[in-house]
C-alpha positions as CSV (number, residue, x, y, z in Angstrom):
1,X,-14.6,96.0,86.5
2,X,-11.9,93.4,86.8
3,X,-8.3,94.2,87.7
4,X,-7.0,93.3,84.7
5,X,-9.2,95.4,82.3
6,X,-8.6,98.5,84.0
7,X,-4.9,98.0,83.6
8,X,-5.4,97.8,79.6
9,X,-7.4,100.3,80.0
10,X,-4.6,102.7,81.5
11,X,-1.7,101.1,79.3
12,X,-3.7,101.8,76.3
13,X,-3.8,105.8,77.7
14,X,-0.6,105.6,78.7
15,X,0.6,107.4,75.6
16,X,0.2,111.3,75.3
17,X,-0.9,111.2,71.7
18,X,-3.5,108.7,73.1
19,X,-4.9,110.5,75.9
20,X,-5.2,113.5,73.8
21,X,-7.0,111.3,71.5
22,X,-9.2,110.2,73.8
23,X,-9.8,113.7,75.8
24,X,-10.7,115.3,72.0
25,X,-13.3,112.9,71.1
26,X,-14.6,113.3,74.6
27,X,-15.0,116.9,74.0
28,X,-16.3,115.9,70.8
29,X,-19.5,113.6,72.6
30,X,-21.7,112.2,71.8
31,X,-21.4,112.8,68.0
32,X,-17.3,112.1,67.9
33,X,-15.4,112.9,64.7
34,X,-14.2,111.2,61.7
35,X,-10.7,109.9,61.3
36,X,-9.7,112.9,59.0
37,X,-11.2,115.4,61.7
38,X,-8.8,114.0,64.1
39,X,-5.8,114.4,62.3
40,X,-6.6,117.8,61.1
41,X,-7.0,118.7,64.9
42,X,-4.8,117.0,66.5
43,X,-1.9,117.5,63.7
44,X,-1.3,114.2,63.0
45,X,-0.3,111.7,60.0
46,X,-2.7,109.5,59.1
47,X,-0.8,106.1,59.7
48,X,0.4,107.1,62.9
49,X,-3.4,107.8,64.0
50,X,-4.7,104.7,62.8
51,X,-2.5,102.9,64.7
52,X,-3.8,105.0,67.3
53,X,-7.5,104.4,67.2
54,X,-6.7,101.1,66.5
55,X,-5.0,100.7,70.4
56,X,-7.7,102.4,71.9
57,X,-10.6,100.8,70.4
58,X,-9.1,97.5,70.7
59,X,-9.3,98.8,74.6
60,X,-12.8,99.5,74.4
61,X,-12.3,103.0,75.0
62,X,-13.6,104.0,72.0
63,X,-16.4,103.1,69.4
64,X,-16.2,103.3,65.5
65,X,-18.9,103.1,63.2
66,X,-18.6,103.3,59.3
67,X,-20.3,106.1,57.5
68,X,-19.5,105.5,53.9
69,X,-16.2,105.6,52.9
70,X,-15.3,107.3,56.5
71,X,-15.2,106.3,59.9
72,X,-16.8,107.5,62.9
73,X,-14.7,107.5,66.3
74,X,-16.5,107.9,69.5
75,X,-15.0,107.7,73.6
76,X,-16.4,105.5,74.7
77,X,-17.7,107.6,78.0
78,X,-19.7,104.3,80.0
79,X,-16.3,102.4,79.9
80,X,-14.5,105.7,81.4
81,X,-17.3,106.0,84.0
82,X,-16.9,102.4,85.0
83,X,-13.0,103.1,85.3
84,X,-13.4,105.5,87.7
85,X,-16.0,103.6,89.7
86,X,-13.4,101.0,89.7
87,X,-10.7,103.7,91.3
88,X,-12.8,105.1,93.5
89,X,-15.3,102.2,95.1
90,X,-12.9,101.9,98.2
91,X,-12.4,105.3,98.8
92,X,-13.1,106.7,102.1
93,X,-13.1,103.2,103.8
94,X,-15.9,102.0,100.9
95,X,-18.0,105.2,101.0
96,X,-16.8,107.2,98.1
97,X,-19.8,109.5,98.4
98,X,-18.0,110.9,101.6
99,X,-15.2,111.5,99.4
100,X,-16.6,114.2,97.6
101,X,-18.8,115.8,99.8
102,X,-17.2,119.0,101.5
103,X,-13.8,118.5,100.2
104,X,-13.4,115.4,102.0
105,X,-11.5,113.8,99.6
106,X,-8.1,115.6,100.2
107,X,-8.9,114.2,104.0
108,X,-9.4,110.8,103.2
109,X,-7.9,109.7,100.5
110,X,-4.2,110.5,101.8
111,X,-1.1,108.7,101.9
């Protein structure tokens, strides 16, 4: 992953009604939920979750796929799993297996 696609990729969760966004339809895997499911859950107006979705799957964080006259939102959970491979590849001096073994990573990852 490049540098400057994982800092889209945070900017785009950089808003709370975002990463809730995001967090719900990963709850929601693999099936997602419609537009209107969203709302209902999350308590949100329509317009303001449109624009939304519209950040986040402009990100590539999540998919959408038409289903009549509704729309389909899923995370999109490889692109998360590539983010954190991104975070954590230099962990523990480029072993980020070690990191998690034992409780290791409180050791080695410290500032």
């Amino acid at each position: 992953m490049e540098k400057q696609f994982a800092t889209t990729l945070f900017e785009s969760l950089a808003s709370g009604v975002r990463l809730d966004i995001f967090r719900l339809l990963v709850k929601n895997a693999p099936n997602g939920l419609v537009a209107g499911e969203i709302a209902t859950l999350l308590a949100l107006p329509p317009t303001n979750l449109s624009f939304h979705l519209k950040a986040l799957t402009q990100a590539g964080l999540l998919s959408v796929i038409q289903e009549g006259r509704y729309q389909r939102y899923r995370a999109n959970l490889a692109v998360m799993q590539e983010l954190i491979a991104y975070l954590t590849a230099e962990c523990c001096t480029g072993n980020p297996e070690q990191c998690f073994e034992n409780d290791l990573a409180a050791d080695c990852c410290k500032s």
